[in-house]
Each structure stands twice: as structure tokens, then as C-alpha cells.
N, C-alpha and C positions, 0 to 999 in steps of 0.2 A: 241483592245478594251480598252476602260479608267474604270479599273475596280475604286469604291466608297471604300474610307477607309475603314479598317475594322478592327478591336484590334482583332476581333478570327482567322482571315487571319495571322498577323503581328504575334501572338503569335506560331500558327501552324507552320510559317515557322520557326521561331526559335527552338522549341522544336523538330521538324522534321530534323533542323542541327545537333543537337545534337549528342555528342560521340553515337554509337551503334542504334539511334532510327529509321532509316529507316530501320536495318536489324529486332529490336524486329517488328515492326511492317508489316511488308511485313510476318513477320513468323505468326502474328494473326490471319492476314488476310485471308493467308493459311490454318490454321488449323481449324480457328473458324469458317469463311467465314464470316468474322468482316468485320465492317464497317469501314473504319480507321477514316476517317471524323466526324463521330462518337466515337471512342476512346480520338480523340484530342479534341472532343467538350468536353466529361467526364473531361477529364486531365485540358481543360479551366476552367468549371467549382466550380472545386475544385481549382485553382490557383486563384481563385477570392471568394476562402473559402463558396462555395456551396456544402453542401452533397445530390446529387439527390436522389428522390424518385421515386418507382416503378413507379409514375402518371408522375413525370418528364424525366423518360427515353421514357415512351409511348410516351408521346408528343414530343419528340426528335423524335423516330422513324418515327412516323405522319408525321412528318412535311416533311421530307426526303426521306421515304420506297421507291413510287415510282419513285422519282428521280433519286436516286442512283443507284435501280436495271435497268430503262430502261433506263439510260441513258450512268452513268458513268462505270456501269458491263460491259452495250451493248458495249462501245466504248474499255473498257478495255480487251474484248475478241475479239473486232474485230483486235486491236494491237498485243493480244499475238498470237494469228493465223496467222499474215500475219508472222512472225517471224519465225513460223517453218514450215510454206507451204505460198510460193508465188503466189500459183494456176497458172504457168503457165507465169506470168510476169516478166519480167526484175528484176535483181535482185536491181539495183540502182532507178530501177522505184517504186518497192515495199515500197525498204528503203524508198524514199520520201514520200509515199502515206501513212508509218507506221509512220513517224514524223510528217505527218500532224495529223493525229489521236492521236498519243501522246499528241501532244499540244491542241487537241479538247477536249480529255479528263481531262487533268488539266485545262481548264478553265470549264471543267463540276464539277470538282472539287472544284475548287472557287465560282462555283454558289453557289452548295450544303453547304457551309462555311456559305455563306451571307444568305442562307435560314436559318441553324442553331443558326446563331449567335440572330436573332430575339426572339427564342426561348428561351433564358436564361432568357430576359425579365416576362418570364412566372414561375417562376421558385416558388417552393410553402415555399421555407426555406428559410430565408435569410442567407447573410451570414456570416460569423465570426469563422467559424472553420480552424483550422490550416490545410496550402494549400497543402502541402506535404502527409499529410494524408487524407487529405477531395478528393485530384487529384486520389491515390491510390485505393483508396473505391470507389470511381467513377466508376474508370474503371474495375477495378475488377468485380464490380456491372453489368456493362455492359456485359463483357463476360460471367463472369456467366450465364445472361441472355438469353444467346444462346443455354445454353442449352449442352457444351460439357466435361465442367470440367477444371477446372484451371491445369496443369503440374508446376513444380518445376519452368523451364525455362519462363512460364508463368508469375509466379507470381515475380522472378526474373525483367523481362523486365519491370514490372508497377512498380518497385521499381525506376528503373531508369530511365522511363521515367517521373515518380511524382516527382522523385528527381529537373529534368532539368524544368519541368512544373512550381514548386515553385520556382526556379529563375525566370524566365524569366518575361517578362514584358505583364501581362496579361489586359493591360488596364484598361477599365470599362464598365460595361454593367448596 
């Protein structure tokens, strides 16, 4: 598939290279039952010096809830299951049928990007605040939002991941 430019795509993968940020994040995701898609949109956000508002995290959610849970959860559990029960199939037939599902998932991943990234457009603050703290506050805002309490290693990880956020090359929106 020819996926369409996308500056929240191009900034995700770089901030997602970063020293440490696929393990802080696979750990939010864990604990919080975070949306990571959603964390990096925060992290965008703010690297394009937006501080969201409770109205602009809603409309984040909106835009995405159901997509993510029936789509990118559905496929993301159908992967982590075939992993530890094959139900019965070949083990090299599994693997295959578990990498096709891998890669159906990260392009459900990339949809959910392009659906987000429209949303910034909506966004009720302009911006101009400093992008390492405004990334920060974002996401912080975010998981808080969840509902489960920030840990030390929590707050930790948004440090470094706002840190790499405010480098990278956050395009325009």
C-alpha cells in the first residue's frame, strides 16, 4: 500500500527510534492500557508547541476510540496469542500467519496516525509554547487522564521521551 505523507507518521518514527522509547513505551501501555498512538500524538503536539486541553484530548480520543480498540487491540491480541498458543498449527505456519498480523497491525497503526494527525488541526490553543515542556505536559495530561496515577518511572520516561520529541522534526500542521 502507498501510504500519503504524513509529518505525525515521519515524527512518530523518529521519536519511536529513539534511545529507550519503545521500551518507556510498550511499559505505558502495560500499565496504563495507553494508547501509544495517542501518547505520540501528545508528544507531537507539544513538539509543534501546543498545550492540549481536556476538549482537545476528547477530540483526540473521538476521533480514534473505536478504531484502535476494534481494530489495532483486536489485531494486537490476535498476534500476542498466536505467540504463546499456536492452537494446534505448525509452528513455522503460525509464525507466518503471526507476521502477517504484525504487519496488518502497524499499517492499522498508520491509519490511526493519518486519522490523528487531522485532529491537531482542531486544536483550541495556538501554538508557541516551549516544545519540551508543552510535549511533557501533553502526555503527562494524557495518562493522567486514565485514570491510574503517574509512578516515578512514569514520569521519568515523558521526560525522555519530550526530550527526543523537541528535537526531532515535527513538521507542520
Amino acid at each position: 500500500m502507498q501510504w500519503p505523507d504524513n509529518a505525525f507518521w515521519d515524527f512518530s518514527l523518529q521519536v519511536y527510534g529513539g534511545n529507550g522509547v519503545p521500551a518507556i513505551c510498550l511499559g505505558v501501555q502495560d500499565s496504563h492500557t495507553a494508547d501509544i498512538n495517542l501518547l505520540l500524538y501528545c508528544a507531537w503536539a507539544g513538539a509543534l508547541g501546543h498545550r492540549i486541553s481536556a476538549a482537545d484530548l476528547a477530540l483526540a480520543k473521538e476521533a480514534v476510540g473505536r478504531w484502535h480498540l476494534e481494530i489495532v487491540v483486536a489485531l494486537r491480541g490476535l498476534r500476542t496469542m498466536l505467540k504463546t498458543d499456536q492452537m494446534g498449527c505448525a509452528s513455522d505456519t503460525a509464525e507466518a500467519i503471526r507476521a502477517e498480523i504484525k504487519s496488518a497491525e502497524l499499517n492499522a497503526e498508520h491509519g490511526e496516525q493519518i486519522m490523528l494527525s487531522g485532529v491537531l488541526d482542531k486544536l483550541r490553543q495556538s501554538g508557541g509554547e516551549d516544545r519540551c515542556a508543552a510535549a511533557e505536559f501533553n502526555m503527562r495530561f494524557y495518562l493522567e487522564s486514565l485514570g491510574k496515577g503517574l509512578q516515578k518511572a512514569d514520569a521519568d520516561g515523558l521526560q525522555i521521551i519530550a526530550g527526543i520529541a523537541s528535537k526531532a522534526d515535527a513538521g507542520s500542521a
